[in-house]
C-alpha positions as a Python dict, from the first residue, in 0.01 Angstrom:
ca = {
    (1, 'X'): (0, 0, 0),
    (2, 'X'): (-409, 34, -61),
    (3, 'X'): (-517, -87, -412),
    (4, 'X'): (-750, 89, -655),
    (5, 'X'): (-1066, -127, -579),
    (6, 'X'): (-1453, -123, -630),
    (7, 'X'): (-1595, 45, -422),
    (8, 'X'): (-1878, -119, -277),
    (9, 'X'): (-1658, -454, -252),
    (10, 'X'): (-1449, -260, -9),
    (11, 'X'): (-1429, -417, 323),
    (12, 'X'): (-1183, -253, 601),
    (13, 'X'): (-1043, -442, 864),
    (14, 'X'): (-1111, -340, 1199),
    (15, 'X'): (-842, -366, 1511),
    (16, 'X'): (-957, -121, 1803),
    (17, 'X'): (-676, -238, 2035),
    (18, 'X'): (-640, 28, 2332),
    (19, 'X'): (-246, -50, 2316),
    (20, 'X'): (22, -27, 2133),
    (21, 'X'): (121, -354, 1849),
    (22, 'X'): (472, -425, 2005),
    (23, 'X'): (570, -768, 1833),
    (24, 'X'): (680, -772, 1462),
    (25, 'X'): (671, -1026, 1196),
    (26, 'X'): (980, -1109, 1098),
    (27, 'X'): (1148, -971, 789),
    (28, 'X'): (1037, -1152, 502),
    (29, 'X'): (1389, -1187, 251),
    (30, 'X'): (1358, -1230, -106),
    (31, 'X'): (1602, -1279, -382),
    (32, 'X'): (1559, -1060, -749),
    (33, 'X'): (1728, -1095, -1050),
    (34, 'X'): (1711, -986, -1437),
    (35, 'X'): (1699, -1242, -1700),
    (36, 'X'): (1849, -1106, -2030),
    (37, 'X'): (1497, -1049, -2220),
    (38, 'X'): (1420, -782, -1952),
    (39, 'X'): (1195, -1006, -1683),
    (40, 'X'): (1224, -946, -1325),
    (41, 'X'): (1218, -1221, -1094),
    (42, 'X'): (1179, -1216, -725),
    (43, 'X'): (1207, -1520, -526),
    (44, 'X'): (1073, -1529, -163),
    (45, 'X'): (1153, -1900, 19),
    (46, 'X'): (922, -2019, 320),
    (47, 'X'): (893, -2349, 413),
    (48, 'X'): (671, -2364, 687),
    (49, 'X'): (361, -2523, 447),
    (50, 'X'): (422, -2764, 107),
    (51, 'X'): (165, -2408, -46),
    (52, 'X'): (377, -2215, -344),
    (53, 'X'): (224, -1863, -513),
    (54, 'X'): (305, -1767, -845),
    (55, 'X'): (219, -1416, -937),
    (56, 'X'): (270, -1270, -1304),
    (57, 'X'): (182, -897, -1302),
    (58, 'X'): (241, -713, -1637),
    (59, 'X'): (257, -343, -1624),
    (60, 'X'): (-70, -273, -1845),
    (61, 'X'): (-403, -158, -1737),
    (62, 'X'): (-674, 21, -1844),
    (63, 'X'): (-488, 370, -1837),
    (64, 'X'): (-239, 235, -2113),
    (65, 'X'): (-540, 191, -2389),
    (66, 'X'): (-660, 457, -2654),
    (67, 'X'): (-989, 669, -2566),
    (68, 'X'): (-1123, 504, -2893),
    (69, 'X'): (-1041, 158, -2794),
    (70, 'X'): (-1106, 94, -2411),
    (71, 'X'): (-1146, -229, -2241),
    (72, 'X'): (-845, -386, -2441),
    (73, 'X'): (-644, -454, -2051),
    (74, 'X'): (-964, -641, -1928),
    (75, 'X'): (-1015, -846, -2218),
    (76, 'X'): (-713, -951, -2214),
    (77, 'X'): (-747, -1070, -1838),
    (78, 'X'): (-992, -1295, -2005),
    (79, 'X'): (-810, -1388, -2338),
    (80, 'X'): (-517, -1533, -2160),
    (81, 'X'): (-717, -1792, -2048),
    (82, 'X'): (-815, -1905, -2401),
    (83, 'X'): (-528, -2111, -2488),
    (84, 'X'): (-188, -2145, -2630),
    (85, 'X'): (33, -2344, -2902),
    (86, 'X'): (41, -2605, -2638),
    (87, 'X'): (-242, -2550, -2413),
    (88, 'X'): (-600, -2594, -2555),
    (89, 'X'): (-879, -2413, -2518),
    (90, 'X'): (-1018, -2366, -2135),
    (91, 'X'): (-767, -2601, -2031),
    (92, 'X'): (-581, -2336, -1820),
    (93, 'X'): (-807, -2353, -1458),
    (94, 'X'): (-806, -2747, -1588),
    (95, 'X'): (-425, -2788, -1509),
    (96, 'X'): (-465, -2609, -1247),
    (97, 'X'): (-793, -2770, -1092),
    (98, 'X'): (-639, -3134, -1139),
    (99, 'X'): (-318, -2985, -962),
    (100, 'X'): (-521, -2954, -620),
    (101, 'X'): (-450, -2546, -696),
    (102, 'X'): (-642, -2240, -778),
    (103, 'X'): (-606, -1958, -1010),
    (104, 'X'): (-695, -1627, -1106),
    (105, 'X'): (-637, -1260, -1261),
    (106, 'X'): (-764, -914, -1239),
    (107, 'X'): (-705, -599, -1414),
    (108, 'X'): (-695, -232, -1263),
    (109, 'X'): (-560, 106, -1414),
    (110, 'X'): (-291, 14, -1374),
    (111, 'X'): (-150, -296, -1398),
    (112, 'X'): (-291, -682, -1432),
    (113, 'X'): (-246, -974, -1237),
    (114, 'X'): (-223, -1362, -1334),
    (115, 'X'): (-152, -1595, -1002),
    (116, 'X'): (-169, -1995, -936),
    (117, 'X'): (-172, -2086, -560),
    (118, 'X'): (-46, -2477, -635),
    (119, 'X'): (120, -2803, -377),
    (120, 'X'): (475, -2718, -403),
    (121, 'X'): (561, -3000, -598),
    (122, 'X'): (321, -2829, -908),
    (123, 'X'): (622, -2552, -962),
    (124, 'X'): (727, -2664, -1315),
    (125, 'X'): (370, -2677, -1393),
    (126, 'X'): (243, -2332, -1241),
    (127, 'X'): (568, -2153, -1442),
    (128, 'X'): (550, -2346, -1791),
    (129, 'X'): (147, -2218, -1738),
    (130, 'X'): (261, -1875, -1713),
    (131, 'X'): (551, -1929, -1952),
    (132, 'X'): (259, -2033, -2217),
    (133, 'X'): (44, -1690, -2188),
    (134, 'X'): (375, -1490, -2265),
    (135, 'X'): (474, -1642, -2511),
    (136, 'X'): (220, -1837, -2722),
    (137, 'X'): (-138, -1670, -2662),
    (138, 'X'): (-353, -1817, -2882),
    (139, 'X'): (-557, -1521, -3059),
    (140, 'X'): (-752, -1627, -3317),
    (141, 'X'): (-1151, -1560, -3378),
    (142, 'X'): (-1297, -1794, -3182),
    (143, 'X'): (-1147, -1710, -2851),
    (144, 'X'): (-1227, -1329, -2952),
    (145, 'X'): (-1531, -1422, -3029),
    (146, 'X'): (-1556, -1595, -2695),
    (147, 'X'): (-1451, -1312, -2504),
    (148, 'X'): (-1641, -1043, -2616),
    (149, 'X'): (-1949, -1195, -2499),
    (150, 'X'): (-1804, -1281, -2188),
    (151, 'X'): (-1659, -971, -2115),
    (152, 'X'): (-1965, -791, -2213),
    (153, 'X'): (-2159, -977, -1994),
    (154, 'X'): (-1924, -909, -1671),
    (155, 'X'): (-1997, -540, -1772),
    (156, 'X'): (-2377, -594, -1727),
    (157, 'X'): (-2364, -768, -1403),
    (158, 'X'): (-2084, -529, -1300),
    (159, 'X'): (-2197, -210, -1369),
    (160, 'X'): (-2542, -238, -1478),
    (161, 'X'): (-2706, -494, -1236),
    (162, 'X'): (-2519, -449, -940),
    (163, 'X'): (-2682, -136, -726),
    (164, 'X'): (-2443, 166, -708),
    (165, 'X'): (-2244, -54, -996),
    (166, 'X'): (-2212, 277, -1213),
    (167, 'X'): (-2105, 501, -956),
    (168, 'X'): (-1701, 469, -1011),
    (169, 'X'): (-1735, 472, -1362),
    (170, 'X'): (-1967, 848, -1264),
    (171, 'X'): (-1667, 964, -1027),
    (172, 'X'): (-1376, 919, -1204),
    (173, 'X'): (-1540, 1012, -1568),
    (174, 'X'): (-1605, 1354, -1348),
    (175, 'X'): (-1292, 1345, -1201),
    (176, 'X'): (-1061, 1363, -1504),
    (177, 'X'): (-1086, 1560, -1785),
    (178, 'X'): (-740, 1457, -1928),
    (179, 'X'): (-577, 1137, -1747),
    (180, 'X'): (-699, 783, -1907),
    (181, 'X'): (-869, 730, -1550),
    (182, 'X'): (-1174, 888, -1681),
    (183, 'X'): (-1316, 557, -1862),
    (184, 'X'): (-1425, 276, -1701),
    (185, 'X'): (-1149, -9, -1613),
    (186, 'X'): (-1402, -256, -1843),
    (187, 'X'): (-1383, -26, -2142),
    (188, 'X'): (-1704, 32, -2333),
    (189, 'X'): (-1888, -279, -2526),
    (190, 'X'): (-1877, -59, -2888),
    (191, 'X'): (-1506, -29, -2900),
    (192, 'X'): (-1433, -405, -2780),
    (193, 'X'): (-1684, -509, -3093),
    (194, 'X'): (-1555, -255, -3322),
    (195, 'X'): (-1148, -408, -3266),
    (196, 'X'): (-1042, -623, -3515),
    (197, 'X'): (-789, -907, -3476),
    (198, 'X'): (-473, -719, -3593),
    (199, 'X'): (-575, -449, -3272),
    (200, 'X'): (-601, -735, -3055),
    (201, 'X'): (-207, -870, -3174),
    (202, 'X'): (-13, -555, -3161),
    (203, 'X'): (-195, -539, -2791),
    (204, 'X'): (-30, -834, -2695),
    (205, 'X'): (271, -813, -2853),
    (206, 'X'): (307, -452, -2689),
    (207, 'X'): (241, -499, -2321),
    (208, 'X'): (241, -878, -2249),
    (209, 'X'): (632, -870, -2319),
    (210, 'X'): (894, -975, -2099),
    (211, 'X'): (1004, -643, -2015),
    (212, 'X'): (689, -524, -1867),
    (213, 'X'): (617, -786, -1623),
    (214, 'X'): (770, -943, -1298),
    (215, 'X'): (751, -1299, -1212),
    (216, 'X'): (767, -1352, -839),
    (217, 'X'): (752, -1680, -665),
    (218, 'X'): (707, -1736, -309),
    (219, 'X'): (664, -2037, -39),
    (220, 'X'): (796, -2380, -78),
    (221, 'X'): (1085, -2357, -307),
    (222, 'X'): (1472, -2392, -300),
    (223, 'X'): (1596, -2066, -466),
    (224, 'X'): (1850, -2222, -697),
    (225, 'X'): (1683, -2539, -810),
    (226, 'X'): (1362, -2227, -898),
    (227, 'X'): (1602, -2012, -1056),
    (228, 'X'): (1683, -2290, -1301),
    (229, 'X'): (1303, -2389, -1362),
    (230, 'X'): (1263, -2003, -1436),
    (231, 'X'): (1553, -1979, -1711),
    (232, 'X'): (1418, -2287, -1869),
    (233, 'X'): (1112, -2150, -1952),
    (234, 'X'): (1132, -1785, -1991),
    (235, 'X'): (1473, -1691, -2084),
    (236, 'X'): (1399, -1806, -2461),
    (237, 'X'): (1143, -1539, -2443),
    (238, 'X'): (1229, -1263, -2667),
    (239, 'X'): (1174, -910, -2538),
    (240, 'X'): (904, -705, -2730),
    (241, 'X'): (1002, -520, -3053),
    (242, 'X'): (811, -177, -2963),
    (243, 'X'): (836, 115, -2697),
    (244, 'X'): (570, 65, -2412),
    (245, 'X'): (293, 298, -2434),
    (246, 'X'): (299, 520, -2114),
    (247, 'X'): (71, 784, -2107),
    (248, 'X'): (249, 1159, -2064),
    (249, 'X'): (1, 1344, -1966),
    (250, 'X'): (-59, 1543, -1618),
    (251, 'X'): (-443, 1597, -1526),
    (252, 'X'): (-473, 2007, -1482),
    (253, 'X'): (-534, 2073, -1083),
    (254, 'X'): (-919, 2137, -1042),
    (255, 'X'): (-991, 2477, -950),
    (256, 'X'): (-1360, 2499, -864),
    (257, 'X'): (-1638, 2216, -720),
    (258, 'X'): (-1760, 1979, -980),
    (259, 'X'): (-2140, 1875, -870),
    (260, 'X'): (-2304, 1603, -1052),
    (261, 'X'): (-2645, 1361, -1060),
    (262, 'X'): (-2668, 1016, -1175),
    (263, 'X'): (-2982, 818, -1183),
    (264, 'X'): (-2962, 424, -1186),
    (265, 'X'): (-3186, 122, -983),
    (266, 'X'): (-3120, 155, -643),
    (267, 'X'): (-3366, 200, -348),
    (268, 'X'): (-3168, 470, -161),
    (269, 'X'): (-2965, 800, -284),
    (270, 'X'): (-2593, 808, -229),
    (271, 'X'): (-2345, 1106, -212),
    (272, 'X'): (-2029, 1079, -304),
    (273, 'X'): (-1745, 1302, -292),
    (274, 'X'): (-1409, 1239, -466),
    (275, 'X'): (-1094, 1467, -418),
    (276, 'X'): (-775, 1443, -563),
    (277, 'X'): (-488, 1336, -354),
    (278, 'X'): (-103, 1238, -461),
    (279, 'X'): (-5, 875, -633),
    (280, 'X'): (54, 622, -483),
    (281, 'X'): (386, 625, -285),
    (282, 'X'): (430, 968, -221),
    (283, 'X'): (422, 1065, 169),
    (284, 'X'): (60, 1256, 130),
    (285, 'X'): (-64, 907, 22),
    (286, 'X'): (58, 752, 307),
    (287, 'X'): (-129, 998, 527),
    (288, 'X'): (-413, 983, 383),
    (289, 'X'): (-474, 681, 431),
    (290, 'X'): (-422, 702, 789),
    (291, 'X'): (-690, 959, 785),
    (292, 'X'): (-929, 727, 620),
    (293, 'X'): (-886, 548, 929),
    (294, 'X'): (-1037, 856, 1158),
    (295, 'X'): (-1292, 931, 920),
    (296, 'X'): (-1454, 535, 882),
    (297, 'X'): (-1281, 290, 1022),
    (298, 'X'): (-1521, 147, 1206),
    (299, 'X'): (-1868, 238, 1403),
    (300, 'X'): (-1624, 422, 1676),
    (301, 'X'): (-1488, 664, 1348),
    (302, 'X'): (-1606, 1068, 1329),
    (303, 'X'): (-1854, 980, 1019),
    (304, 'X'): (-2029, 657, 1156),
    (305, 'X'): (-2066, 800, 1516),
    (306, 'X'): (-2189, 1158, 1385),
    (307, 'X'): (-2423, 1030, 1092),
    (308, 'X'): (-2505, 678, 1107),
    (309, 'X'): (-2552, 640, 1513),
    (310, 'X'): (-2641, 1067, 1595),
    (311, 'X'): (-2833, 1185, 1343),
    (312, 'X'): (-2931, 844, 1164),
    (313, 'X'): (-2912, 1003, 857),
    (314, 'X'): (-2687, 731, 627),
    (315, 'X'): (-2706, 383, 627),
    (316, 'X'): (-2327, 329, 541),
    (317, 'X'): (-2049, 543, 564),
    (318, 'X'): (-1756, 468, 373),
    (319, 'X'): (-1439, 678, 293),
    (320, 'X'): (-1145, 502, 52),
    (321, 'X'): (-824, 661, -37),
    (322, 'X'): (-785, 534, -455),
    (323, 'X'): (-413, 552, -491),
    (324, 'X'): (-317, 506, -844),
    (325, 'X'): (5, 534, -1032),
    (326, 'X'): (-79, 885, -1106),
    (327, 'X'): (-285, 1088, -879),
    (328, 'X'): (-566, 934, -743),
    (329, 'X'): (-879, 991, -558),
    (330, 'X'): (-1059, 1028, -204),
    (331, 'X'): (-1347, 856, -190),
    (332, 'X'): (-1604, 923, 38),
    (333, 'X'): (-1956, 818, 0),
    (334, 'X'): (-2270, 774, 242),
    (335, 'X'): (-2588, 595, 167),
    (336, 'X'): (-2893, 783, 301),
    (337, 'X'): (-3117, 634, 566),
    (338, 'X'): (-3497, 550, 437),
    (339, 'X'): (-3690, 912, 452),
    (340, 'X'): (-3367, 1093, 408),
    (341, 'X'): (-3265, 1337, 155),
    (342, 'X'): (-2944, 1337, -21),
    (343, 'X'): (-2907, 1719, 42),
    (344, 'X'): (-2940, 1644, 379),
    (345, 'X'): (-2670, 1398, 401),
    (346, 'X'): (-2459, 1615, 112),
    (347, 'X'): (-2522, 1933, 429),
    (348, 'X'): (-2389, 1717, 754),
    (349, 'X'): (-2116, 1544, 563),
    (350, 'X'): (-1955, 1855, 458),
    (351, 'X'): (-1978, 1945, 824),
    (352, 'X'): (-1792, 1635, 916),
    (353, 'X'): (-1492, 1729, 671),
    (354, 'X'): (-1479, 2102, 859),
    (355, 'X'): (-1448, 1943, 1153),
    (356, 'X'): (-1174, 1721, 1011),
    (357, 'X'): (-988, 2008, 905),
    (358, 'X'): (-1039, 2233, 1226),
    (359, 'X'): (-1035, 2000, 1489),
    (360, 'X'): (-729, 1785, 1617),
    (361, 'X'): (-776, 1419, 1696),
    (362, 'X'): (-738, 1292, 2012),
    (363, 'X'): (-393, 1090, 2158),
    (364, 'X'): (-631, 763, 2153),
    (365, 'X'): (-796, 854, 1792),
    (366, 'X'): (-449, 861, 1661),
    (367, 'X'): (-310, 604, 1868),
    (368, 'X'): (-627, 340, 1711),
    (369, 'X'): (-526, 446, 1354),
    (370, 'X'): (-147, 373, 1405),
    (371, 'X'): (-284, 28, 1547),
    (372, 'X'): (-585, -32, 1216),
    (373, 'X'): (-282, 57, 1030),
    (374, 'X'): (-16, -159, 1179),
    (375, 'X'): (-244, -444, 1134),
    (376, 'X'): (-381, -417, 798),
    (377, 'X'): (-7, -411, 681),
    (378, 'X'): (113, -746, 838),
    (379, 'X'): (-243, -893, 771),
    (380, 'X'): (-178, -831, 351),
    (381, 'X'): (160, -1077, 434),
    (382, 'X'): (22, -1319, 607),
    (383, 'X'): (-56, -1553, 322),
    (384, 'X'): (226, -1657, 29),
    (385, 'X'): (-41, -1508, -200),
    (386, 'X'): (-34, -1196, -47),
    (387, 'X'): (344, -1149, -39),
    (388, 'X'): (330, -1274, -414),
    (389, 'X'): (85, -1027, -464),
    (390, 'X'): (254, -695, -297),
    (391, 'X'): (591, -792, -432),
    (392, 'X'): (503, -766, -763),
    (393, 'X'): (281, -448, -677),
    (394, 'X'): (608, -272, -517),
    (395, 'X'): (799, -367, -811),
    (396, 'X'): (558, -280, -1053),
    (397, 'X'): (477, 71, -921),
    (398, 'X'): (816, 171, -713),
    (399, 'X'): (1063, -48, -850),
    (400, 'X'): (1148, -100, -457),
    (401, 'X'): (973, -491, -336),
    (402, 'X'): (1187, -432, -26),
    (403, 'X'): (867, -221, 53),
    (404, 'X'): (738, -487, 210),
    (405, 'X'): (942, -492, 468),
    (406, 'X'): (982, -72, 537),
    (407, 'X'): (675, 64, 422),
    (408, 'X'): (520, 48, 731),
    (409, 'X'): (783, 328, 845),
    (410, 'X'): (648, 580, 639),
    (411, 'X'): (332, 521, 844),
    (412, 'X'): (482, 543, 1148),
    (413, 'X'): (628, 882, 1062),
    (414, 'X'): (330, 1089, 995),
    (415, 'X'): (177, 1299, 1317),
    (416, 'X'): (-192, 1410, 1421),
    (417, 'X'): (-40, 1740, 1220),
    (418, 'X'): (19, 1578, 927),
    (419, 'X'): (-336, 1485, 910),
    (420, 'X'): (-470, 1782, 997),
    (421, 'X'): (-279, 1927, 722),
    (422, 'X'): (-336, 1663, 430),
    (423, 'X'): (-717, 1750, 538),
    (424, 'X'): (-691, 2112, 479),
    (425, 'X'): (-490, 2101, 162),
    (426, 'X'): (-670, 1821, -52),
    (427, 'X'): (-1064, 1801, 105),
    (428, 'X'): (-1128, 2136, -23),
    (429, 'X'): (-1448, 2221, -222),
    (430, 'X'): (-1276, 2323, -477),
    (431, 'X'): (-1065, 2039, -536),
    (432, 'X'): (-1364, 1763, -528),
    (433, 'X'): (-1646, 1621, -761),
    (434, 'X'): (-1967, 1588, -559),
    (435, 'X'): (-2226, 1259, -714),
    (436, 'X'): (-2570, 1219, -622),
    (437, 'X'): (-2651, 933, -712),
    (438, 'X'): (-2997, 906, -698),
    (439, 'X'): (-3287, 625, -772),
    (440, 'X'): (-3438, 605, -1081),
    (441, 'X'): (-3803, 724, -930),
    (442, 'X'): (-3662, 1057, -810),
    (443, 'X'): (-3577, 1151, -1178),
    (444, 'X'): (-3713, 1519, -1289),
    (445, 'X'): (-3816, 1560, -906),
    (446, 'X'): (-3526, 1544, -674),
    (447, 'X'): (-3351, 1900, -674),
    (448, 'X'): (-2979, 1839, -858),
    (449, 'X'): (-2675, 1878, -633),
}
């Protein structure tokens, strides 16, 4: 399962093998159960290192906020680290720290993510931790007031300072015209100063509820003696008094080529094209993916041989299938060589997509994907983190964590036809935004796309 992800932050692994992956992991078992308030809890037991992961994912990102108030799911990555009733303020990473442990959290569309990586013996304190944000957030003005400066600041080095930082927020605010994808996972500064501390309570009391998260706990443990830590502190957790906030509505199908020009501080012009592909989960998704693989994975792929090592006319070649909860987006995006045009890289990587659509792979082409793919799938569970991690994400999106251990079938069943016809029905012109995205020096003299 590929994760909605920066861009530019994207790095593929590579495994070229000439043969055929023929040993397995083993299947990794886990035990789930409900507690009463509505939490899901999914236990996975390995005691081959003294290493436990605790992963808290709650079913809010930045899709589930109001057009006039985005960036509410990000700060609150941020806010839960402010404090509780019984944990002061910026002592969270402090527990943590003096535990010999690490933690973190991130926020995407669709869902957010809190996880400690602690010694084993640290389990009571990694789940009271958790137990605290759920329960006894401190909001109050001076962590708000904290946290809008922080946050706004991550939006400046994100987005503003970091070259090509702008171009997501360009795509997908092309891209949609009716999901909440089409604002930026940060949210905008003005709505995040304009919110006032009542909007900032009835977030939290909404989303960060019980019923809207999963717990999962993996490594070092003893599944009953964990189950009894885990009713301790969470089953006193009363479930949330409102309905969740799920947005209804279904983005329209584009029906004609969206072409657009950004202008930002970069040395070198970029095109981008974005089409719209199936959510996440659904068999097209799978084979996309797969044809990611064929297009750039790796200097042997069609893109890198044809324009980066041929006709040396990008720098980078990228492609990166966006799955999302609701339909997503296929990213592809090339970063022009020095004395090259963006038309002329827009010309020869539409040429590369015909050829993608009208010209079957070869037995050893396909035969490297099904190995990248193999690969990149056992490599994501190779750490307790990791399992932690896509647990909850199979949960949280599919309801089905025993994904983990049968995804990679649904892989295995797509053909070179499949991917020649995923090509042909979603990289269409018609169904794509084209970006230049273009330096600031070329502005009112570069011909728009």
């Amino acid at each position: 399962m590929k994760k909605a992800i920066p861009i530019l932050w994207v790095i593929f692994l590579l495994f070229a093998s000439g043969t055929k992956i023929l040993s397995q992991p083993g299947k990794i078992a886990f035990t789930e159960f409900d507690l009463k308030n509505g939490l899901h809890v999914i236990l996975h037991q390995n005691n081959s290192a003294p290493i436990i992961a605790i992963n808290v994912m709650y079913h809010v990102g930045s899709k589930n906020e109001k057009a006039d108030r985005t960036g509410f799911a990000h700060f609150f990555e941020h806010l839960m680290f402010e404090g509780s009733e019984n944990i002061g303020r910026g002592e969270y990473f402090k527990y943590v720290q003096k535990a010999g442990g690490e933690n973190n959290a991130n926020t995407t569309f669709d869902r957010t993510d809190y996880f400690e990586v602690l010694p084993s013996n640290q389990l009571t304190l990694g789940l009271w931790l958790e137990s605290e944000r759920m329960l006894h957030l401190k909001i109050d003005s001076a962590g708000i007031e904290t946290q809008r400066k922080v946050v706004k600041e991550e939006r400046r080095q994100t987005y503003e300072n970091q070259p090509y930082g702008r171009l997501e927020s360009e795509i997908f605010a092309a891209a949609y015209k009716v999901l909440p994808y089409r604002w930026p996972r940060m949210g905008e500064d003005q709505y995040i100063d304009q919110a006032k501390h009542n909007e900032f309570m009835d977030f939290y009391k909404e989303f960060y509820v019980p019923e809207n998260a999963v717990l999962v706990i993996t490594g070092n443990i003893q599944i009953e003696n964990t189950k009894a830590i885990v009713k301790k502190y969470y089953e006193g957790i009363p479930a949330g008094k409102k309905p969740i906030y799920r947005p209804s509505e279904k983005e329209p199908p584009q029906t004609k080529e969206i072409r657009t020009t950004a202008y930002d501080k970069v040395q070198l012009p970029a095109v981008v094209y974005a089409y719209h592909i199936p959510a996440i989960g659904t068999p097209d998704s799978y084979a996309m993916e797969m044809l990611q693989k064929y297009l750039t994975g790796g200097e042997s792929s069609q893109f890198y041989k044809s324009l980066v090592d041929k006709q040396q006319l990008a720098l980078q070649v990228e492609a990166i299938p966006m799955s999302l909860e609701d339909d997503g987006l296929f990213i592809i995006f090339g970063i022009t060589n020095i004395g090259k045009t963006a038309e002329e890289l827009d010309k020869a990587m539409d040429i590369e997509i015909t050829k993608a659509k009208t010209e079957e792979m070869s037995d050893s082409s396909f035969l490297k994907i099904e190995n990248q793919i193999e690969n990149d799938f056992y490599s994501q569970n190779s750490t307790m983190r990791g399992i932690a991690q896509n647990l909850a994400e199979y949960y949280t999106y599919l309801k089905d964590p025993n994904l983990i251990n049968t995804e990679i079938e649904k892989y295995k069943k797509i053909t070179k036809a499949d991917l020649l016809r995923v090509a042909n029905q979603y990289l269409k012109p018609a169904n794509r935004v084209v970006l230049y995205y273009l330096p600031e020096s070329l502005k009112n003299k570069e011909a728009k796309p």
